[in-house]
PARO-101666 format. One record per residue (C-alpha): residue number from 1; x, y, z; residue in three letters. Coordinates in steps of 0.5 Angstrom, whole numbers, always signed. Layout:
ATOM resi    c1    c2    c3 resn
ATOM  NUM     X     Y     Z  ALA
...
END
This chain:
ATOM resi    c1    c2    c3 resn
ATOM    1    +0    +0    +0  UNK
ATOM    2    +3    +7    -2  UNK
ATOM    3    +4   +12    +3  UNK
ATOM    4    +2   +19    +1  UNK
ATOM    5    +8   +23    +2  UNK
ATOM    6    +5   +28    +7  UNK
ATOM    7    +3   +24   +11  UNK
ATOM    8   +10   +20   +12  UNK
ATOM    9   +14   +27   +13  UNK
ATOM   10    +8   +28   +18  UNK
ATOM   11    +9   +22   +22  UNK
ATOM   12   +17   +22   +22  UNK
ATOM   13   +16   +29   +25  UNK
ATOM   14   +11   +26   +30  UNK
ATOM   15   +17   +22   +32  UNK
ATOM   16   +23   +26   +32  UNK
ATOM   17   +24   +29   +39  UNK
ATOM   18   +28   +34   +37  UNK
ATOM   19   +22   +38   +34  UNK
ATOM   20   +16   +41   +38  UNK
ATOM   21    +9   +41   +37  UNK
ATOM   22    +8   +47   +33  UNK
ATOM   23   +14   +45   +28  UNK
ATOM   24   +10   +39   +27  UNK
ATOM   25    +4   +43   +26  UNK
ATOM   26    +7   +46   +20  UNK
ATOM   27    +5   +39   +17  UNK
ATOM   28    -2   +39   +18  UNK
ATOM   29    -4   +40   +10  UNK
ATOM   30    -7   +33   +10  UNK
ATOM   31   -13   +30    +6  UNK
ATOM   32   -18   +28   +10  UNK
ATOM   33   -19   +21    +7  UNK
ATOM   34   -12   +19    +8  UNK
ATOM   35   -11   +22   +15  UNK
ATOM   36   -12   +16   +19  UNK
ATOM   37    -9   +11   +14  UNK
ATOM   38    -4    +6   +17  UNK
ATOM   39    +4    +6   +15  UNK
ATOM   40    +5    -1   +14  UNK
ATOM   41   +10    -4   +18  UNK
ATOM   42   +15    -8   +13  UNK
ATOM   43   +17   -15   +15  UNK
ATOM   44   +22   -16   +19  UNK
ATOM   45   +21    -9   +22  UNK
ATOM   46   +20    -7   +29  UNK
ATOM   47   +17    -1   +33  UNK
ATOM   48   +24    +0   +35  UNK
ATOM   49   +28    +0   +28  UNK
ATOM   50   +22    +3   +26  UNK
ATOM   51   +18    +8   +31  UNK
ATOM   52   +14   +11   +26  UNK
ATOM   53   +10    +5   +22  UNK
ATOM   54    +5    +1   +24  UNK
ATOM   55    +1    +6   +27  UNK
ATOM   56    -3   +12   +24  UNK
ATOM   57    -2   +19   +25  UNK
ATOM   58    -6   +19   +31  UNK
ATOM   59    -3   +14   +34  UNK
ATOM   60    +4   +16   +34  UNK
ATOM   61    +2   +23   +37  UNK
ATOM   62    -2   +19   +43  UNK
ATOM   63    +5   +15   +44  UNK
ATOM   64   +10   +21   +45  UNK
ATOM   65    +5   +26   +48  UNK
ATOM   66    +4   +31   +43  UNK
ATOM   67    -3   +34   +45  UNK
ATOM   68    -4   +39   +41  UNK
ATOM   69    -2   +35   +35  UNK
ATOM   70    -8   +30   +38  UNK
ATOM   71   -12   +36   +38  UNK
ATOM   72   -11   +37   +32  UNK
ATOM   73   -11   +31   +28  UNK
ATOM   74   -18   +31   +32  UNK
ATOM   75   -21   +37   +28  UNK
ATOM   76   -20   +35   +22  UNK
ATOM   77   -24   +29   +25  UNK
ATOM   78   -18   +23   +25  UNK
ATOM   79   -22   +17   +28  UNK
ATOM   80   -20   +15   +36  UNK
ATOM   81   -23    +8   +34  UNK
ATOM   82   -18    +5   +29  UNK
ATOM   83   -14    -1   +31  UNK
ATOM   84    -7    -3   +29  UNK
ATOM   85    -5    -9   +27  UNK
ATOM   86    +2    -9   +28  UNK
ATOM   87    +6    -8   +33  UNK
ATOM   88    +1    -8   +38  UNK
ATOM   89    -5   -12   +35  UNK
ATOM   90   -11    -9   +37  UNK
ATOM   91    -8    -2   +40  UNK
ATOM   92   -12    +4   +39  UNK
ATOM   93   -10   +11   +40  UNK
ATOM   94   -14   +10   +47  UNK
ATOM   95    -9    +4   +49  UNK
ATOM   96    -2    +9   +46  UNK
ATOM   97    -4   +15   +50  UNK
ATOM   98    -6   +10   +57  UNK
ATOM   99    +0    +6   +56  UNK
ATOM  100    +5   +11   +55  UNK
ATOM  101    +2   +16   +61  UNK
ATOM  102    -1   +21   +57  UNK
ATOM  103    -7   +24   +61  UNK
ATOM  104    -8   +31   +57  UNK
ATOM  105    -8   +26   +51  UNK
ATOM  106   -13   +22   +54  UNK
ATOM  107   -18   +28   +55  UNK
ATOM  108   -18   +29   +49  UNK
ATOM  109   -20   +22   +46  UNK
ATOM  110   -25   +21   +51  UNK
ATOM  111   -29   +28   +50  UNK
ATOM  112   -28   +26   +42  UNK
ATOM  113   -32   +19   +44  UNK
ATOM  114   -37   +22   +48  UNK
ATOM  115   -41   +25   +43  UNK
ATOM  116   -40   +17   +40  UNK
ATOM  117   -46   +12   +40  UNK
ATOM  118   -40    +6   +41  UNK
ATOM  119   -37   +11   +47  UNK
ATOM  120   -39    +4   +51  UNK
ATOM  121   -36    -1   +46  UNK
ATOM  122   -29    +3   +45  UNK
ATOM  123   -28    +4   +53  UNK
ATOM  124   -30    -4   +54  UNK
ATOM  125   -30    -8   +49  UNK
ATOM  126   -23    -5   +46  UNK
ATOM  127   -18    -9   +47  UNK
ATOM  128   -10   -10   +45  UNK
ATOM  129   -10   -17   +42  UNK
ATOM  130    -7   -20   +49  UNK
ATOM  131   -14   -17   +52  UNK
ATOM  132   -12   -10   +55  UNK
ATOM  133   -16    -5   +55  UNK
ATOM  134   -15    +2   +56  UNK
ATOM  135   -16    +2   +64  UNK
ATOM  136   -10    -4   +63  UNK
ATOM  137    -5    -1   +60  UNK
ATOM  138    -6    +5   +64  UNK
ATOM  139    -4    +1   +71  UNK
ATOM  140    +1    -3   +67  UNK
ATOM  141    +4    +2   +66  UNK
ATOM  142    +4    +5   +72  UNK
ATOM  143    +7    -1   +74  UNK
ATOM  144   +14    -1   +70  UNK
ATOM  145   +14    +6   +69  UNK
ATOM  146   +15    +9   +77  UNK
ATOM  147   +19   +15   +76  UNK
ATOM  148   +12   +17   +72  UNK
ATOM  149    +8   +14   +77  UNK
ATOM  150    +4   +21   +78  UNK
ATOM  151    +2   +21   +70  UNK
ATOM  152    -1   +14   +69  UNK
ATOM  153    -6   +15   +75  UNK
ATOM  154    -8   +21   +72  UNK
ATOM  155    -9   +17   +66  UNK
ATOM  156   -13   +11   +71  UNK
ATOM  157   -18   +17   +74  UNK
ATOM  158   -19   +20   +67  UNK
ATOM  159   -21   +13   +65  UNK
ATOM  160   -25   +10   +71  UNK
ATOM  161   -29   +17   +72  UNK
ATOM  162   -33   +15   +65  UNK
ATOM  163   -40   +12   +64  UNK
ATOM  164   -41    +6   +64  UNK
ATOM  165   -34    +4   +64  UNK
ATOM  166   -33    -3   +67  UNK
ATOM  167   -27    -4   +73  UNK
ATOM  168   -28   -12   +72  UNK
ATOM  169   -26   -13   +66  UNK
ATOM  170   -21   -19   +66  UNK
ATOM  171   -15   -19   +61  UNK
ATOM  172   -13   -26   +56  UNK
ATOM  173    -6   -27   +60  UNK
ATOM  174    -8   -29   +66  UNK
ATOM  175   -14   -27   +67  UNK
ATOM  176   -13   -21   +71  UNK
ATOM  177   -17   -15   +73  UNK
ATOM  178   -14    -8   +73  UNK
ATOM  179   -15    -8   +80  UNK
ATOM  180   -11   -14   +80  UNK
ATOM  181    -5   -10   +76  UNK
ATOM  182    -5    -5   +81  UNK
ATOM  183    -5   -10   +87  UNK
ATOM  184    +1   -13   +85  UNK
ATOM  185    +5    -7   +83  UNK
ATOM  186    +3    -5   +90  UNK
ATOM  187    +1    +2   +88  UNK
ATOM  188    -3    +5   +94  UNK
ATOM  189    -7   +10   +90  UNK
ATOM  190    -8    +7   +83  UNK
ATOM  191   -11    +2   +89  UNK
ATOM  192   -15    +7   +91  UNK
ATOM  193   -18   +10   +85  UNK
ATOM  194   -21    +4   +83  UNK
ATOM  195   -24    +1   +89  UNK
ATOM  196   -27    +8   +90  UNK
ATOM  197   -30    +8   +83  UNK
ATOM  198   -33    +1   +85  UNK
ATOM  199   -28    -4   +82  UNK
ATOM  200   -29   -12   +85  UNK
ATOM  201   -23   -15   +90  UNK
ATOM  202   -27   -21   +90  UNK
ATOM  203   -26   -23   +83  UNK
ATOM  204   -21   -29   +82  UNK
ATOM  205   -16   -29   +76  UNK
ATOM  206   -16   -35   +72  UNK
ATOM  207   -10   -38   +77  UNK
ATOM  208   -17   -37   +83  UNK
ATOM  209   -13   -31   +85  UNK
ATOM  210   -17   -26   +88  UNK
ATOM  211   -15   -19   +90  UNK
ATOM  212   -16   -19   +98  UNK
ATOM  213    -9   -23   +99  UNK
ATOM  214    -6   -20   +95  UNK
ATOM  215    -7   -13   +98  UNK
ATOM  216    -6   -17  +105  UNK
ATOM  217    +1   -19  +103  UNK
ATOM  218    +3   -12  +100  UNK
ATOM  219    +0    -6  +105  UNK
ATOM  220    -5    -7  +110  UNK
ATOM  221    -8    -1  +109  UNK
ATOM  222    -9    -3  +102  UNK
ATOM  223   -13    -9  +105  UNK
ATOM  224   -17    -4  +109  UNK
ATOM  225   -20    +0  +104  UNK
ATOM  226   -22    -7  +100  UNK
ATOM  227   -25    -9  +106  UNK
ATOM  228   -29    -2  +106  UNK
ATOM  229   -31    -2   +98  UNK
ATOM  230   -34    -9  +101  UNK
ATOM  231   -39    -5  +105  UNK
ATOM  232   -45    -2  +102  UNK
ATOM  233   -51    +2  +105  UNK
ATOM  234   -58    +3  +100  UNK
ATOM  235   -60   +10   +98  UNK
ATOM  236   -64   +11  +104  UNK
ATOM  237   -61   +17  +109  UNK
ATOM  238   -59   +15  +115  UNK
ATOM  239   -63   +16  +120  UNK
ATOM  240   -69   +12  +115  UNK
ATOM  241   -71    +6  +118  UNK
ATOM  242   -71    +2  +112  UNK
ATOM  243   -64    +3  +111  UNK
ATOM  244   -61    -3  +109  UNK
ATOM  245   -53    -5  +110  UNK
ATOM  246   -50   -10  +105  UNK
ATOM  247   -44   -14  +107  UNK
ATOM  248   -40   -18  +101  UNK
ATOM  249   -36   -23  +105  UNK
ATOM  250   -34   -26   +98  UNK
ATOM  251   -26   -23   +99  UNK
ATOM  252   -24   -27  +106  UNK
ATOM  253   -27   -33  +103  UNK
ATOM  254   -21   -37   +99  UNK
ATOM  255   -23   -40   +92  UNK
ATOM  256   -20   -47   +95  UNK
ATOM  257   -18   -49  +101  UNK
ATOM  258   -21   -47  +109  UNK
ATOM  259   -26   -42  +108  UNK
ATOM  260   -22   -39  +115  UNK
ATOM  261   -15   -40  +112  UNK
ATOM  262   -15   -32  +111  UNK
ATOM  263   -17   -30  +118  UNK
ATOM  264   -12   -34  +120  UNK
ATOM  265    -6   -30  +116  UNK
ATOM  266   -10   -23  +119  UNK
ATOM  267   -10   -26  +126  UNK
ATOM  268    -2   -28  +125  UNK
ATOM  269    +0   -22  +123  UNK
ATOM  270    +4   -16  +126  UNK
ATOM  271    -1   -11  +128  UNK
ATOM  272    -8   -14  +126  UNK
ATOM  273   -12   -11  +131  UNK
ATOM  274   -15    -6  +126  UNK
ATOM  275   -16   -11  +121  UNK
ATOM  276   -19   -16  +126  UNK
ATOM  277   -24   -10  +128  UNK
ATOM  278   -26    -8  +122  UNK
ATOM  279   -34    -9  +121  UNK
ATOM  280   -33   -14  +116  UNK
ATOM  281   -28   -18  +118  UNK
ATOM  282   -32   -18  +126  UNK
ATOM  283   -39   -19  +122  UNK
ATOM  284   -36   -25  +119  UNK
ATOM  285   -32   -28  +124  UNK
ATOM  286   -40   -28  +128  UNK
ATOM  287   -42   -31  +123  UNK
ATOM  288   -38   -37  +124  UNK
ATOM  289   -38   -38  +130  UNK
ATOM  290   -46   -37  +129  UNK
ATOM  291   -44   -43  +124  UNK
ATOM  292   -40   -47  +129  UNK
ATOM  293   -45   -47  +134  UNK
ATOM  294   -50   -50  +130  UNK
ATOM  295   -46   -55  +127  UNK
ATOM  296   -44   -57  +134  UNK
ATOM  297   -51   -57  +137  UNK
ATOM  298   -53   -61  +130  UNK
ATOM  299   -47   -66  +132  UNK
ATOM  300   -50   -67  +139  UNK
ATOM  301   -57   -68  +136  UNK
ATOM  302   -55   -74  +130  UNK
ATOM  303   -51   -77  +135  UNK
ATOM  304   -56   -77  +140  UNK
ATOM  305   -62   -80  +135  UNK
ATOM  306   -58   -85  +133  UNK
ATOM  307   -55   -87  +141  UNK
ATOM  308   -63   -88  +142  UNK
ATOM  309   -63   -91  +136  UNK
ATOM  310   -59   -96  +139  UNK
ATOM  311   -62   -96  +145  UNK
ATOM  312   -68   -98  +142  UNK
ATOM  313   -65  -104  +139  UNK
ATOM  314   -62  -106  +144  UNK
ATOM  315   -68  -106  +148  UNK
ATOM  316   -72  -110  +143  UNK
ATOM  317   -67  -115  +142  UNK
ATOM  318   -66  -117  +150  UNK
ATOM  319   -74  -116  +149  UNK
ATOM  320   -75  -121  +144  UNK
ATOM  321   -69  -125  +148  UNK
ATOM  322   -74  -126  +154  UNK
ATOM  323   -80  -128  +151  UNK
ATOM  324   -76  -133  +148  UNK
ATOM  325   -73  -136  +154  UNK
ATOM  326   -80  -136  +158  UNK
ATOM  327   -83  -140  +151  UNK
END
């Protein structure tokens, strides 16, 4: 596929560190059916022989934070939605910008898909060819790149604040949730961020690993908030007295294994009164001994039937014995 000329020196500026956004904004006569076309990548070639292929225009000043060429490209209507085949499969220029930690290009991405009837789709249904969304890429990148933390949890908040985003969505790898991203890296605020905005710490992974002992076994703090993002109250005020409290004990129950197999750790932990103290954690340790009590009243019933059972037969036999012998 042949390349307009345009377009070419256009992206080789975009990746061109030495020259500034203005300067790049020199190449912006660019017909607009060719302004979302995707440079081929050669074969053999990578994006490190070759930074400018394999993307769009678009893409690429997503990748290296050219927010006024986004912008931009954006007003001559370049496409937000288009995907990528190589060298990312499946990335978009959502997944450019959130995996490179580039939150003033992200808002502009997300105001121009506000006004799409696909925005929902974009957001959730988008995904890079390992099952990244835009929200995964984001907190993975906070992961690798920490000196740049700040501005992948920009990114992470600008994502999580859309409607109808959904938190949960695991990826193809390992089957993990951004939030399962996030506990892992142990990044306290993007942790936060997510759990605020509703995310569930109660799913596993497809190795059944669930957030809760993960968070336990990085910050305690962490595990605290998790546990409040468990306890929800309906839309009633609180002097209301059809106020109701909902309780989701699924994070302190493990996938496999003993069900109290994650209170035990709590409780050999250093410092775990405030986590023993939790409401969560208290109610649930109510309800088990509210459990072992009826099993244990229910062990004395059975056993006591069937000694009575044997009781009665015994009797019946030295009964049958008797009149046996007088016959």
């Amino acid at each position: 596929m042949e390349v307009h000329a345009s377009l070419l020196s256009l992206v080789k500026a975009i990746v061109d560190t030495s020259k500034t956004d203005e300067e790049i904004l020199e190449y912006q006569e660019i017909a607009s059916n060719i302004i979302d076309q995707i440079i081929p990548l050669p074969e053999g070639a990578t994006a490190v022989t070759a930074p400018h292929l394999g993307y769009n225009a678009l893409m690429l000043a997503c990748q290296y934070g050219r927010h006024k060429v986004v912008k931009a490209l954006l007003d001559k209507r370049a496409d937000p939605t288009i995907k990528c085949e190589n060298p990312v499969p499946g990335a978009s220029a959502l997944h450019c910008a959130a995996s490179n930690g580039h939150p003033e290009c992200l808002g502009l991405l997300l105001k121009k898909i506000e006004s799409l009837e696909v925005r929902e789709s974009i957001l959730n249904a988008q995904k890079t060819k390992c099952g990244n969304t835009a929200l995964h890429d984001a907190v993975g990148g906070a992961q690798v790149w920490v000196p740049s933390c700040s501005r992948f949890e920009k990114c992470v908040e600008l994502l999580i604040r859309q409607p109808k985003i959904n938190l949960d969505i695991p990826n193809n790898a390992n089957g993990d949730t951004a939030l399962h991203l996030a506990a892992r890296s142990g990044n306290h605020t993007t942790v936060s961020q997510l759990l605020v905005f509703g995310a569930n710490a109660s799913l596993p992974n497809k190795n059944k690993i669930c957030v809760g002992p993960q968070l336990l076994s990085v910050s305690p703090e962490m595990f605290k908030l998790a546990l409040d993002s468990c306890i929800t109250l309906s839309d009633k005020k609180l002097y209301d007295p059809a106020l109701e409290m909902h309780m989701d004990f699924e994070i302190l129950i493990p996938k496999e294994g003993n069900e109290t197999a994650l209170l035990e750790k709590i409780a050999g932990k250093r410092d775990s009164d405030s986590i023993i103290c939790h409401p969560l954690v208290e109610a649930f340790i109510q309800m088990e001994w509210h459990v072992c009590k009826t099993r244990r009243w229910l062990y004395i019933f059975v056993m006591t039937l069937i000694l009575l059972a044997l009781l009665l037969r015994v009797g019946y036999l030295m009964m049958k014995s008797s009149i046996a012998g007088c016959e």
